[in-house]
N, C-alpha and C positions, 0 to 999 in steps of 0.2 A: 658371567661373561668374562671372558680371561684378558686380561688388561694385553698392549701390544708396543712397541715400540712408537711405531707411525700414531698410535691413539693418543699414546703419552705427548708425541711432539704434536699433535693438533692442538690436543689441551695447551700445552706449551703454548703454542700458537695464541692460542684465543684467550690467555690469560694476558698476553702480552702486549692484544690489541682491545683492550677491555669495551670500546668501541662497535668491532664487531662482534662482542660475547652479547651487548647489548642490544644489539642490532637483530640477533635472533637468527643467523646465519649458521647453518649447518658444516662445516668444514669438511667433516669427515668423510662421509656421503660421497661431497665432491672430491675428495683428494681420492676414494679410494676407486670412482670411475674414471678420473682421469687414471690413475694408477693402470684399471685394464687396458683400459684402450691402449695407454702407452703400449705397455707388455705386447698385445698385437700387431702394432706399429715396428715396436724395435724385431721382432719376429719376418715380418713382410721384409724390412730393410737387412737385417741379413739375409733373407733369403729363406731362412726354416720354414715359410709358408709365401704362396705366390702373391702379387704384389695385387692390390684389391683398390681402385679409387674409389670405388664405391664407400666401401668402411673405413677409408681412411679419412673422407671426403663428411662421414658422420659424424668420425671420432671429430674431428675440426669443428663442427657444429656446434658439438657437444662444451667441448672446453670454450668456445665462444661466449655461447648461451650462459653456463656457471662462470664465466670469469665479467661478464657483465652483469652479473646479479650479485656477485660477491661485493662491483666496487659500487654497485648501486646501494649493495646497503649499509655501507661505511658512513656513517652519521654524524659521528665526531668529529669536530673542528682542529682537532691536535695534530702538529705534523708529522708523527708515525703514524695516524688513521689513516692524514690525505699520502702518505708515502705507500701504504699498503694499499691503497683505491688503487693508486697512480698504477703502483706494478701490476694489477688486475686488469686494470683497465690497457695497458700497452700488452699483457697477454694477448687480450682478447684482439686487440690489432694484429700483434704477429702471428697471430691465430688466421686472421679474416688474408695473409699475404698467402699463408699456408695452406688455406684450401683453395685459394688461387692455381695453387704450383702444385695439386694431389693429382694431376693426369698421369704423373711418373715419378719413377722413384727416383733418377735421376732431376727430375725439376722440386722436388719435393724433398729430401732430404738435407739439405743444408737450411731449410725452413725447420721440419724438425729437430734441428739440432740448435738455431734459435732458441723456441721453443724451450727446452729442457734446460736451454743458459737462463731463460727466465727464470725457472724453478728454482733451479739450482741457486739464486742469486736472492730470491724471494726468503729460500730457504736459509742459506746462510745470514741473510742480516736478522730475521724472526727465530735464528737458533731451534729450525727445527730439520 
C-alpha cells in the first residue's frame, strides 16, 4: 500500500488525539468519503455538473451521520479530546442547517462554505 499525504496527516491526526486512536475510530475511511462527496459538491457549485438536491442532500447525511459518531466516540476527559468532540459535534450541526438549505445552490452554498471553514479550522489546530 503506498503511503499518501492525507494518510500521513490522519495518522498525524490520531496520534495527536490518542483518545480517539483509543476509541477505535477509523478516520480515514471518513475523511476520504467526505473528501468525494465534497469533490461532487464543489463540481455542482461551479457548475461542471448540474446542481442535484438529491446527492447533495445525502452527501449531508453522510457527513452528519460520521461526524456524530466520530464525537461520540471521543472518550477522553482531556480538553483536546472534548475540543476535538466539540468541532465534530458543531459539524454535524452545520451539517443538519446544510441539508436544510440543499433545495438550491443558491440557498445552499454559503452553508457549504461553512462547512469547509470547519475542516479547514479542525484541520489547522490537529496540523493535518
Amino acid at each position: 500500500m503506498k503511503n499518501s499525504p492525507a494518510g500521513a496527516a490522519l495518522v498525524a491526526l490520531a496520534l495527536l488525539t490518542p483518545s480517539l486512536a483509543a476509541a477505535n475510530v477509523a478516520l480515514r475511511p471518513i475523511m476520504q468519503r467526505w473528501n468525494h462527496s465534497r469533490r461532487l459538491i464543489d463540481a455542482m457549485l461551479a457548475g461542471r455538473q448540474p446542481y442535484d438536491p438529491v446527492t447533495v442532500t445525502a452527501a449531508v447525511r453522510l457527513y452528519i451521520a460520521d461526524a456524530r459518531t466520530v464525537s461520540a466516540h471521543v472518550t477522553s476527559k482531556s480538553a483536546e479530546a472534548h475540543d476535538f468532540a466539540a468541532r465534530f459535534a458543531r459539524f454535524a450541526q452545520d451539517a443538519e442547517a446544510a441539508g436544510a438549505a440543499s433545495i438550491s445552490v443558491a440557498a445552499f452554498r454559503p452553508h457549504m462554505q461553512r462547512l469547509m471553514g470547519d475542516c479547514s479550522a479542525c484541520h489547522a489546530v490537529y496540523k493535518n
